[in-house]
C-alpha positions in Angstrom: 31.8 -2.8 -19.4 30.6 -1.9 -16.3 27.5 -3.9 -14.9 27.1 -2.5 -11.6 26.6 0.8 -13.0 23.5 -1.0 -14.8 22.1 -2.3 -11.4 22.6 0.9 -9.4 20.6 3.3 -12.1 16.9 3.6 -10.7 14.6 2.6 -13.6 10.9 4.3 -13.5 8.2 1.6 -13.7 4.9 2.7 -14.3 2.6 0.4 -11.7 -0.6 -0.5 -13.2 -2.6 1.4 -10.6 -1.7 4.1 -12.8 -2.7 2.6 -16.0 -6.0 1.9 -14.6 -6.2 5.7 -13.2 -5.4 6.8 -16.5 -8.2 4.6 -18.4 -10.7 5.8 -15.4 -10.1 9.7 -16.6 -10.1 9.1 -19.8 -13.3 7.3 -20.1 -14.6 10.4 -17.2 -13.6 12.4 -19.5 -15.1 11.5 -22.5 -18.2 11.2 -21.1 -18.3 13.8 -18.4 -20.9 11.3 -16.1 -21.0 7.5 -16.2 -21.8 5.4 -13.5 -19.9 2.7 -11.9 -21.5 -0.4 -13.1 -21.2 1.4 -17.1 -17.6 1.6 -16.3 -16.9 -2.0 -15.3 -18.7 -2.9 -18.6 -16.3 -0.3 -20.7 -13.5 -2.0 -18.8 -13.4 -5.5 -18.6 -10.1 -6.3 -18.7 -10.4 -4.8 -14.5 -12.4 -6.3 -12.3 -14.8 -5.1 -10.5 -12.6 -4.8 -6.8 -10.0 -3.3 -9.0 -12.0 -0.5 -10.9 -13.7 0.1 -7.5 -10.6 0.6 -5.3 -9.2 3.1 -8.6 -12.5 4.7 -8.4 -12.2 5.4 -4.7 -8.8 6.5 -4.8 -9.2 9.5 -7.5 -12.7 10.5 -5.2 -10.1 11.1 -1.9 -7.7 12.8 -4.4 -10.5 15.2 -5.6 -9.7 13.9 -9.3 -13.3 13.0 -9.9 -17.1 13.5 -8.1 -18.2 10.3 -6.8 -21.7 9.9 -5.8 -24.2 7.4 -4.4 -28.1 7.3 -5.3 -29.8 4.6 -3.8 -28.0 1.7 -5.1 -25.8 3.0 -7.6 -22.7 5.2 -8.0 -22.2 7.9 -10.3 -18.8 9.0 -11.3 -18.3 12.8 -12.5 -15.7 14.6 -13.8 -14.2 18.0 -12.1 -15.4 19.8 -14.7 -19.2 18.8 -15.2 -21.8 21.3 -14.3 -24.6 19.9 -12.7 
């Protein structure tokens, strides 16, 4: 048996970045609004530098709305109606 062939085959790795994208939408999605500090609390297992770097990421992608009231941010989906 060949174990070079083993080494040489690219394996996909899914980072956690996209986990934590992926449990962003999902949770946009349920709930069509939420705001930032509700979505630290849904997701404890991030924190807070974590879920707000994801956050910022899918607002540049144009995957979600994100917008700032005074002192609080308010996440929307793509698809809610305001």
């Amino acid at each position: 048996m060949r174990t070079d062939a083993l080494i040489d085959t690219p394996v996909p790795i899914r980072s956690s970045a996209d986990s934590l994208d992926d449990q962003i939408l999902g949770q946009i999605s349920e709930q069509d609004v939420v705001t930032l500090d509700a979505l630290i609390s849904l997701m404890p297992e991030y924190s807070w530098n974590q879920i707000f770097h994801a956050v910022d990421r899918l607002a540049r992608c144009g995957k979600i709305v994100l917008r700032r009231h005074r002192f609080e941010y308010t996440i929307f989906s793509n698809y809610y109606v305001a």
